[in-house]
N, C-alpha and C positions, 0 to 999 in steps of 0.2 A: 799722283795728286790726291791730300787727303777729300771725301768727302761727306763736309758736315753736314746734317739733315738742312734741309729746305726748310725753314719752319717760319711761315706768315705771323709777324704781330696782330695782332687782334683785330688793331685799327691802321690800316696802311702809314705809317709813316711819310711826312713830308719831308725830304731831303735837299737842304742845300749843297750844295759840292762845288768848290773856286779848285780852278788850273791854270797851271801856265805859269810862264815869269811875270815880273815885276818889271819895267823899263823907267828908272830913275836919274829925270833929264840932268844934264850938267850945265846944256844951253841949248838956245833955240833946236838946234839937230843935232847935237849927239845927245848918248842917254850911256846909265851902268845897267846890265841885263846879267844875266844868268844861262845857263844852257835847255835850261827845262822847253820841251815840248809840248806839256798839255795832254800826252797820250794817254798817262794813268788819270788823272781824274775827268778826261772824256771817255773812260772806257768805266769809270765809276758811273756818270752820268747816263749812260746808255744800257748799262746793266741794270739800274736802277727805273729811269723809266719802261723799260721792257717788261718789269716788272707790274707795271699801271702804278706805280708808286709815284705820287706827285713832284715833280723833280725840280729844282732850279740850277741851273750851271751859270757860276760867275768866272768867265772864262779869258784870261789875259791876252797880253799878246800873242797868238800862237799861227800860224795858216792851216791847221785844221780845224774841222767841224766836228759836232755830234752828228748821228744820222738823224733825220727829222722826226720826231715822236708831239701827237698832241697832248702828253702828259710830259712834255720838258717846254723849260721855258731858259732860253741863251739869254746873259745880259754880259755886257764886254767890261772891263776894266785894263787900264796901263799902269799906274803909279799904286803907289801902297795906299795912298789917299785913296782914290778913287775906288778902291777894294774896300779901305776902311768903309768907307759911307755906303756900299752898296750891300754891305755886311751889315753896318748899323740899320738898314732899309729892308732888310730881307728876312734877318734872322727872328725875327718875332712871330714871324709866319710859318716856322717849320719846326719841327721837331728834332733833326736830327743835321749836324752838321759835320761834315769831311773836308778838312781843308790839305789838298793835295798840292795847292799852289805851289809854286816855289816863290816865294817874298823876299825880298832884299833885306837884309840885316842893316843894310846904310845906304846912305843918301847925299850924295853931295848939298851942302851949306855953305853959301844959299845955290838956287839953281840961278844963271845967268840968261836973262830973256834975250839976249841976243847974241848972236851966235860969237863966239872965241876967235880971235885971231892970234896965227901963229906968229912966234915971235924968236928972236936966237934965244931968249934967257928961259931956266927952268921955270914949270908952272906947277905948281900944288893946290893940289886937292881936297877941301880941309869935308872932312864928311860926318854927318850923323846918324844916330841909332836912328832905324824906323821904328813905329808903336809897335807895340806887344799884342798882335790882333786879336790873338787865341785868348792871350791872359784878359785883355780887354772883354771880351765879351765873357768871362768867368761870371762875371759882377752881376751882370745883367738877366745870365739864364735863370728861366724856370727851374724848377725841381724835376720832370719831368721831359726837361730835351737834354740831350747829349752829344757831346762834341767829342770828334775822334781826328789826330793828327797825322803828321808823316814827320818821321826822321830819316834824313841822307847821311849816314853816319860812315867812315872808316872799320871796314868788318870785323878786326879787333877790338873794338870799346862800341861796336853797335848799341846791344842790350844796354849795357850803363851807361851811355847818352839819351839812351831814346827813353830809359826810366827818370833819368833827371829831369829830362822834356819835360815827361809826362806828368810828374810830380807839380814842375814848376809851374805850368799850366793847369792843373788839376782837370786834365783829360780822362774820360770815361775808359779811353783807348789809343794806342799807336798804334801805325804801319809803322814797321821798321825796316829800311833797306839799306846796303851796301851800298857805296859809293860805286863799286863798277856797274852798278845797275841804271847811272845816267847817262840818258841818249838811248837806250837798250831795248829793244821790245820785249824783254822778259824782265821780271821782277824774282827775289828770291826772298818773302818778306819772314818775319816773325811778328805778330800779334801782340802785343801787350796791352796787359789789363790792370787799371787801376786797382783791384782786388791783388795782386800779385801772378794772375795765370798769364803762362805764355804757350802762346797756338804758332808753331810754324806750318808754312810751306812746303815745306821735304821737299825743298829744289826747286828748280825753276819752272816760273807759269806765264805764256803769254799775258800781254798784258791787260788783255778780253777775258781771258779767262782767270787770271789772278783778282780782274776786279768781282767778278763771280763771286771765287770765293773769298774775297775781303768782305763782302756786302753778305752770305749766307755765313760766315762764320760770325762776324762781328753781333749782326742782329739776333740770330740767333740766340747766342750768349748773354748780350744785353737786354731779352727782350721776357728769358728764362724765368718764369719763378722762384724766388727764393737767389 
């Protein structure tokens, strides 16, 4: 396991961090989800506040917890809505933002307030894009905070998805992982950076311990002189 020096920002950074899926109803009780667990960026959150670094976790559907720190503060979200606005509510307060979530790309249109009945004939699905979270809050940042994403990419076009990403959001930073690395308690990421450097891994790190070093390599880097 590489390790990068430890090096404190000046002034503690305050850290947002969203995990978990998305749950995007269709009608009253079902909903489109995702597989994500919530463990990497509750393991960002708890590395973070361990740190005494002021922490918020916007945290989705998930049945895990953070461990309890009085420098973390849990707020829940289920729909991409309800992340947007807790995003729009949050983010002005923090310096530094990691969205680990897994967010839904689509949404059924419109959702049905009550519940579907089956029937013999086919039923389609007609769905749409959800907002642009990351690129959304582009607009709005300071000069001064910085937002870092995650890409779940196919391990052959990793790097050139997760640089498109990163581009197309004008993110400070990627996590970048393999697709076998969901549901997994190990990560095997690559670092990208909006300047062109890339910081791997060298293999696999639990998930406790990856968020370690995502949180001392990333800060570190971004917090550098020059």
């Amino acid at each position: 396991m590489p390790e990068p020096p430890h090096v404190e920002p000046v002034s503690p950074p305050r850290v947002l961090i969203t995990a978990g899926p998305t749950h995007e109803p269709i009608d009253s009780v079902r909903y489109l989800a995702n597989r994500s667990s919530g463990k990497m960026g509750i393991a960002l959150a708890e590395a973070s506040s361990a740190r005494g670094w002021t922490t918020t976790l916007l945290l989705g559907p998930s049945a895990l917890r953070p461990a309890d720190s009085s420098h973390l503060t849990v707020h829940r979200f289920r729909t991409t809505a309800d992340l947007q606005q807790r995003l729009q509510q949050s983010w002005p307060q923090h310096d530094w933002l990691i969205m680990a979530a897994a967010v839904a790309d689509y949404r059924p249109k419109p959702a049905s307030e009550a519940k579907l009945r089956r029937t013999s004939t086919k039923m389609t699905l007609e769905l749409e894009p959800t907002p642009d979270l990351l690129a959304e809050l582009a607009a709005g940042s300071r000069p001064d905070q910085r937002r870092i994403g995650f890409a779940l990419e196919p391990a052959d076009e990793l790097v050139e998805r997760a640089r498109d990403k990163l581009a197309r959001k004008s993110l400070d930073a990627i996590v970048a992982n393999p697709l076998k690395t969901m549901d997994a308690n190990e990560i095997e990421a690559i670092l990208l950076f909006a300047d062109g450097a890339e910081i791997s891994s060298n293999g696999s790190l639990s998930k406790s311990a990856g968020a370690k070093w995502i949180l001392d390599t990333i800060f570190a880097r971004l917090t550098s002189p020059g």
